[in-house]
C-alpha positions in Angstrom: 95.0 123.8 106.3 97.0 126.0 104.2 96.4 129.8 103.3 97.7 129.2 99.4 97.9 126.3 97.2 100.2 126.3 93.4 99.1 123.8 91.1 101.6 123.5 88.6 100.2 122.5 85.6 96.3 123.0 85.7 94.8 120.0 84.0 92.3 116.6 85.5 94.5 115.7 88.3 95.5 119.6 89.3 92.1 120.9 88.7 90.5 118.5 90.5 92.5 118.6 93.6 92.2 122.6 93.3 88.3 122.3 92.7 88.2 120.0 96.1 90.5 121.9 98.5 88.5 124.9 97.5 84.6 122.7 98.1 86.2 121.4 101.4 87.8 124.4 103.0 91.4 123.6 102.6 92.9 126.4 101.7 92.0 130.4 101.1 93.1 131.0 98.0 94.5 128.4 95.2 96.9 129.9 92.2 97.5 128.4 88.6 100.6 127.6 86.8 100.9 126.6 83.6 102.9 126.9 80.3 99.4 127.3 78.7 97.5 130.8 79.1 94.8 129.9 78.0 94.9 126.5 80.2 94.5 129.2 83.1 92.1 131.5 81.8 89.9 128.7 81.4 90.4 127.5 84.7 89.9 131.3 86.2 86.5 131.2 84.3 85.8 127.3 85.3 86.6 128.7 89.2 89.2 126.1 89.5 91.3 128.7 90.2 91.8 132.1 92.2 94.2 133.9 90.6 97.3 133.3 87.3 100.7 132.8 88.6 103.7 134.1 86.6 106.3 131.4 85.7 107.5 129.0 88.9 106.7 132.2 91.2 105.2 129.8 93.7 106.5 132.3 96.3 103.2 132.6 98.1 102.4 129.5 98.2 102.2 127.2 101.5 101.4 124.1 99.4 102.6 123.3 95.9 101.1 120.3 93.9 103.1 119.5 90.5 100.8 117.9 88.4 102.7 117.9 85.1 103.4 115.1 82.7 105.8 112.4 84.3 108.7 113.4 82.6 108.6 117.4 82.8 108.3 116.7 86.3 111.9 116.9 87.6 112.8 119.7 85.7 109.7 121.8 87.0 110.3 120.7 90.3 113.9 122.0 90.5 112.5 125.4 89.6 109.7 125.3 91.7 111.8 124.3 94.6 114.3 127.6 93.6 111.0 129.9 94.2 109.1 128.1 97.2 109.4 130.0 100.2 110.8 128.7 103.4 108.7 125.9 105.3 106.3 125.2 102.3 105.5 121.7 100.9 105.9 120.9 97.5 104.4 116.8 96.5 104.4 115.9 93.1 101.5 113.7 91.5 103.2 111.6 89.0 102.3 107.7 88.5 105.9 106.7 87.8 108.1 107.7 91.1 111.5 106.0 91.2 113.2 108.6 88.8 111.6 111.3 89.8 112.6 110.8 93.5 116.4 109.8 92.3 116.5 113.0 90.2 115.2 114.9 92.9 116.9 114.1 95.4 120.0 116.0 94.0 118.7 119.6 94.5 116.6 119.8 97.4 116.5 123.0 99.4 117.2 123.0 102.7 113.9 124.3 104.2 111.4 123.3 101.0 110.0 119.9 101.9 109.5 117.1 99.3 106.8 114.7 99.7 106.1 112.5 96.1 102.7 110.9 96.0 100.6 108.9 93.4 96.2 109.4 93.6 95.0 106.5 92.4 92.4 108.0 90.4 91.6 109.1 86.7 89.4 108.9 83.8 90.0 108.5 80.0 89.1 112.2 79.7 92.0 114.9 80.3 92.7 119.0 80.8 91.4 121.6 82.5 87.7 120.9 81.2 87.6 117.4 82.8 88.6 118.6 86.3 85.6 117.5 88.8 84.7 117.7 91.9 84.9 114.2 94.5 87.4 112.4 92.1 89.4 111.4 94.7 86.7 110.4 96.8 87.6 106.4 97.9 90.3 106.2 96.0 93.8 105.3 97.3 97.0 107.9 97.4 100.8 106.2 97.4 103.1 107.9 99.0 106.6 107.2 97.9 108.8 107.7 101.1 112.8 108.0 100.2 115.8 108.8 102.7 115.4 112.3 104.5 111.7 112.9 103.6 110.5 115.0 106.5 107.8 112.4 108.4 106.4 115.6 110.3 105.5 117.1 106.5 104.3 113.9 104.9 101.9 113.3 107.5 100.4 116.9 106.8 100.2 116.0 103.5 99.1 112.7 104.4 96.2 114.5 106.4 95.2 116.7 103.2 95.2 113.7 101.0 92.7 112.2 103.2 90.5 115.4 103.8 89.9 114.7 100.2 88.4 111.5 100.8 91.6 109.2 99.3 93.2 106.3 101.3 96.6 106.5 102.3 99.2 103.4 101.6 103.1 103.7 102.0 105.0 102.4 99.2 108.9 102.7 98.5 109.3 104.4 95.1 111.0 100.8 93.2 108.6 98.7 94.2 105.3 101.4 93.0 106.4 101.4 89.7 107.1 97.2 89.6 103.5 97.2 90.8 102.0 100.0 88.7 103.9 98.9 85.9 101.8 95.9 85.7 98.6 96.6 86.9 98.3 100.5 85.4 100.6 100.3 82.7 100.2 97.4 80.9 96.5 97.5 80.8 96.5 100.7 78.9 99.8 99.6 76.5 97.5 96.6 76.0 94.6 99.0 75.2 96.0 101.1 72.8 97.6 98.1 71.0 94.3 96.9 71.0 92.1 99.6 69.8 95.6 100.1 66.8 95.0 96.5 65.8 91.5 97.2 65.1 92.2 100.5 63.0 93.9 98.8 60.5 90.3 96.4 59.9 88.0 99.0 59.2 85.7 96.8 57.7 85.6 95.1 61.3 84.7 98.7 63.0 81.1 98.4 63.2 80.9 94.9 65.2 82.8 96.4 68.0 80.1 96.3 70.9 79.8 97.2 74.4 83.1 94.6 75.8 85.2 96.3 73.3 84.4 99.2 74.4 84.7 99.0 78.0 87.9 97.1 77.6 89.7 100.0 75.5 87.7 102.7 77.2 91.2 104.0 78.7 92.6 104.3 74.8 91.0 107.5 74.7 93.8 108.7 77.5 96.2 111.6 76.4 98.8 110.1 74.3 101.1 112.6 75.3 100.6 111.6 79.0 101.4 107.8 78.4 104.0 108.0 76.1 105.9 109.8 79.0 104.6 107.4 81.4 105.5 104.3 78.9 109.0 105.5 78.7 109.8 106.9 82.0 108.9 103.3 83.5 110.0 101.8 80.8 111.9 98.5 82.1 108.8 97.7 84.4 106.9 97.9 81.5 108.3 96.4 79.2 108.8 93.1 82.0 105.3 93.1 82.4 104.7 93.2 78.2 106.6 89.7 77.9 105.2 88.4 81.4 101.5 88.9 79.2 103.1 87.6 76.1 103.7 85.1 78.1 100.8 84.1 79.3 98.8 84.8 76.1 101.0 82.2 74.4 100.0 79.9 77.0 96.1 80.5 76.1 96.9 80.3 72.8 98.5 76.9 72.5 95.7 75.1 74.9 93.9 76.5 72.0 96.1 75.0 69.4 95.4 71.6 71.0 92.2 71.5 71.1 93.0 71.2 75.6 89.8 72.3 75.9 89.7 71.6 79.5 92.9 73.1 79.7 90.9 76.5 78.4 88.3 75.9 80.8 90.1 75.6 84.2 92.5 78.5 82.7 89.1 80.7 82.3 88.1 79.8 85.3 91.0 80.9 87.4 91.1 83.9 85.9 87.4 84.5 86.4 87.4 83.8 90.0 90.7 85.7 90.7 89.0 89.0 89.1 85.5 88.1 91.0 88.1 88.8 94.1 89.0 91.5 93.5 85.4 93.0 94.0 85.2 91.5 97.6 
């Protein structure tokens, strides 16, 4: 599809995209970015990459996938968009989209064509040395349309997103980060509070069995990455914090009085609403 892809900043996401365009035949030749040298000798030696590129020269490249933490991201894109050649595509991969799109907006070249999207896909682990092969496979890709988005270059990259395996869904950039406010977001805020409550009982440490551990599993995330991601979707999250305050109150005083079949038909909404969600 293309004859050069940039990633811009080499770590799961980038890497893995770069490992599966290369597996799938979708482009001749991929080159690295990053602030990090040794982030892209490791990915030249990993064969994630084909060649270093120097700075934001993404110059050669046809394609160009920023996949930096949320909140470097509309700084690197204005560079990247003052060294992308004419014609080329240049999608970000952030999981909060509103301000990046806003910010954007102000300084986009005239023939460099902005496409934002979100993969829906991740593990707990992070950097160059977690990049893998099929992560995207079955997973869902948002793309966050905004006024003057060139349709003819989003469906290319609409295309590419699904030669890697992921499945396409439309969203406008307020309403992703509403959504992925609560159902991303929250989950891991709620993780890492969890797995910080339980730091400070040591003496508790070693009860914690296998439902502790799948619950917090996403705790062991970058911090780096979700602090920028906490604060750059802040008001969504912190909505969706007091809607689960909420809600946990409401457990908690059935609780208090002894509603025990209060508890029970509460416990049992919420198991058959996440049964659904399996199909």
């Amino acid at each position: 599809m293309f004859d050069a892809i940039g990633i811009v900043g080499v770590g799961l996401i980038g890497g893995s995209i770069a490992l599966d365009a290369k597996s799938l035949g979708l482009t001749k030749k991929i080159l690295g970015f990053d602030k990090d040298e040794g982030v892209l000798d490791r990915a030249l030696q990993l064969g994630v990459i084909d060649k270093k590129g120097d700075g934001f020269d993404v110059g050669e490249c046809d394609l160009v996938i920023v996949a930096t933490p949320v909140r470097s991201i509309p700084s690197v894109l204005r560079d990247v968009f003052g060294k992308a050649k004419d014609g080329s595509i240049v999608i970000d991969v952030g999981s909060v989209k509103k301000p990046i799109v806003d910010s954007v907006t102000e300084f986009l070249e005239e023939n460099v064509y902005y496409v934002p999207v979100h993969p829906i896909a991740g593990i707990e682990r992070f950097g160059i040395n977690a990049a893998t092969n099929g992560l995207f496979r079955n997973a869902y890709c948002i793309i966050t349309p905004f006024n003057g988005m060139n349709k003819e270059k989003a469906n290319i990259v609409g295309e590419f997103l699904e030669k890697l395996g992921m499945k396409l869904i439309f969203m406008e950039p307020k309403l992703h980060d509403e959504v992925f406010g609560f159902v991303s977001h929250l989950p891991h805020a709620i993780a890492y509070t969890l797995v910080g409550l339980a730091a400070k009982k040591n003496e508790n440490y070693r009860f914690i069995g296998g439902g502790f551990r799948d619950y917090t599993r996403v705790a062991s995330s970058s911090e780096k990455m979700w602090s920028d991601i906490f604060f750059m979707n802040k008001v969504n999250l912190i909505a969706s914090i007091e809607d689960f305050i909420g809600e946990l109150f409401k457990l908690k005083n059935k609780i208090e009085k002894n509603d025990y079949d209060g508890v029970i038909e509460y416990l049992k909404m919420a198991r058959l609403f996440r049964e659904s969600l399996d199909g």
